[in-house]
C-alpha positions in Angstrom: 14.7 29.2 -5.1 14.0 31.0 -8.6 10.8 29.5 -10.0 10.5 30.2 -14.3 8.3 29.1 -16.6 7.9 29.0 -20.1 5.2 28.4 -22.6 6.6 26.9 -26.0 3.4 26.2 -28.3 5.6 23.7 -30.0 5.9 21.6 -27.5 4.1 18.3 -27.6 5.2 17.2 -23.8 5.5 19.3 -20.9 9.4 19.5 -19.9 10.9 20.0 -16.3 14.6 21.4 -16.2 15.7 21.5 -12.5 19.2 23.8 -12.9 21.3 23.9 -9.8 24.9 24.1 -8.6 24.9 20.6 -6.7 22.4 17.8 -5.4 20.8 19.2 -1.9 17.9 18.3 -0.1 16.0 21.4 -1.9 16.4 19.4 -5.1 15.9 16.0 -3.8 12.8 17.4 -2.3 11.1 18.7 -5.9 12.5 15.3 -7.4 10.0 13.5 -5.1 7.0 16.2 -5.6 7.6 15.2 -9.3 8.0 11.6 -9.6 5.1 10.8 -6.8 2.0 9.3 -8.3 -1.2 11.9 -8.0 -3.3 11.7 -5.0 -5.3 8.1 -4.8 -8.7 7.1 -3.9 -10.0 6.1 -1.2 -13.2 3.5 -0.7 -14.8 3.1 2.7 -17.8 0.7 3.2 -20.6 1.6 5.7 -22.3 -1.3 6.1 -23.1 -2.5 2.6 -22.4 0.5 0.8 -19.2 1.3 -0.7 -18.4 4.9 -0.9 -15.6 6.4 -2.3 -14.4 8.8 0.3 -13.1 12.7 -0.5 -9.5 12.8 0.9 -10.6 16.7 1.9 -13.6 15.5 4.3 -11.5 13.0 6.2 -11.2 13.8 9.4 -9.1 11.2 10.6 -8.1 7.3 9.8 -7.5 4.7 12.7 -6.2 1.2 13.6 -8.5 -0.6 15.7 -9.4 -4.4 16.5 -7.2 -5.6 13.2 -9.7 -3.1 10.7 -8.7 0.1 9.8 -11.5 3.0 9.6 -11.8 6.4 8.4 -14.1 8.9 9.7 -15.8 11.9 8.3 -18.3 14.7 9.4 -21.1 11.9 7.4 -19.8 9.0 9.6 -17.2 6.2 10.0 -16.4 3.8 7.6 -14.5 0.8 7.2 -11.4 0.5 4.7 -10.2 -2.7 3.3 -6.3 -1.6 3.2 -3.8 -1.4 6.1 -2.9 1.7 7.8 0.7 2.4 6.0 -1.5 1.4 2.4 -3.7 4.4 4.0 -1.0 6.6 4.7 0.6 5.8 0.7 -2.9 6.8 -0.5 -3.4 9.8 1.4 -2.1 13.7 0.4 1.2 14.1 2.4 0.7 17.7 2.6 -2.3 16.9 4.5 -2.4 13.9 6.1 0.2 13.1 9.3 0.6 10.4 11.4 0.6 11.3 15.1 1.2 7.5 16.7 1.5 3.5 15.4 -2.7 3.6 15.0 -3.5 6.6 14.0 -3.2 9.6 11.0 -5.1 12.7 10.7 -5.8 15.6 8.5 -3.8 18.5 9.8 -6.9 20.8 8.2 -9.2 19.5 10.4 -7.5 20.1 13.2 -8.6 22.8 15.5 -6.0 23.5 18.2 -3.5 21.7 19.3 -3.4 20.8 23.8 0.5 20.8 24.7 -0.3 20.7 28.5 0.1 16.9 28.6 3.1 15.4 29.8 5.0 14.0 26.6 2.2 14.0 24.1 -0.2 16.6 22.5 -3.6 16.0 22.6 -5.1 17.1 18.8 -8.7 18.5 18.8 -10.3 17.6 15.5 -13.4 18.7 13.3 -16.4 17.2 14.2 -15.6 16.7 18.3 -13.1 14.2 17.7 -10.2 13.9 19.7 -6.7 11.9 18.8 -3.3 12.0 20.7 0.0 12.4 19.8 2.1 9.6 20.8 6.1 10.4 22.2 7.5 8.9 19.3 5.8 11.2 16.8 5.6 14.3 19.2 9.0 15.9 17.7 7.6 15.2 14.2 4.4 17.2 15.0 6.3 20.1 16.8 8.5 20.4 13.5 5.3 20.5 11.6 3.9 23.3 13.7 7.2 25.5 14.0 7.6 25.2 17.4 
């Protein structure tokens, strides 16, 4: 892929021109970068307090007991939105979700166990801990080019 870009002082609104011989997955692939919304916010409450929750510091977000949680190196805290509302909100280059319950943020992950049978236990930042499930263990393997 060629990359240019010019700079036309004229121009009152930035222009994309994709050129390309024919519709592949490449080009599908930048139409999507383009047309997805920027990166949303995310609001936790601990306790009382509502605080609004740097996409960068979490660690990891969870399904448990019908609530759905996201924890950070501060603490956990409890988010009023379902997992897949989570998962929308969250930076895709970031964010992965490793089973049914549970995403995390692949740069707070600190090694990855691949002696388990079927799954991949996930070391996090912070001494936290997640597992892979089967169904998304192909999906992670991708991800890490093996």
């Amino acid at each position: 892929m060629k990359i240019n870009i010019e700079l036309d002082k004229a121009l009152e609104e930035t222009e994309v021109l994709i050129r390309a011989a024919k519709m592949t997955e490449e080009v599908n692939g930048i139409l999507k970068k383009l047309e997805e919304p920027s990166v949303q916010m995310i609001s936790g409450f601990a306790g009382d307090t509502l605080e609004i929750l740097e996409q960068a510091d979490i660690i990891r977000v969870y399904a448990a007991k019908g609530k759905v949680y996201a924890v950070t190196a501060k603490g956990e805290y409890l988010l009023r939105m379902r997992l897949y509302e989570a998962e929308e909100r969250l930076d895709q280059t970031r964010f992965v979700r490793i089973s049914n319950s549970e995403i995390i943020n692949l740069k707070m992950a600190k090694r990855f166990d691949l002696s388990f049978s079927g799954t991949i236990c996930v070391n996090l930042a912070g001494g936290q801990t997640a597992y892979v499930s089967r169904r998304y263990v192909a999906k992670i393997k991708r991800l890490l080019g093996i």
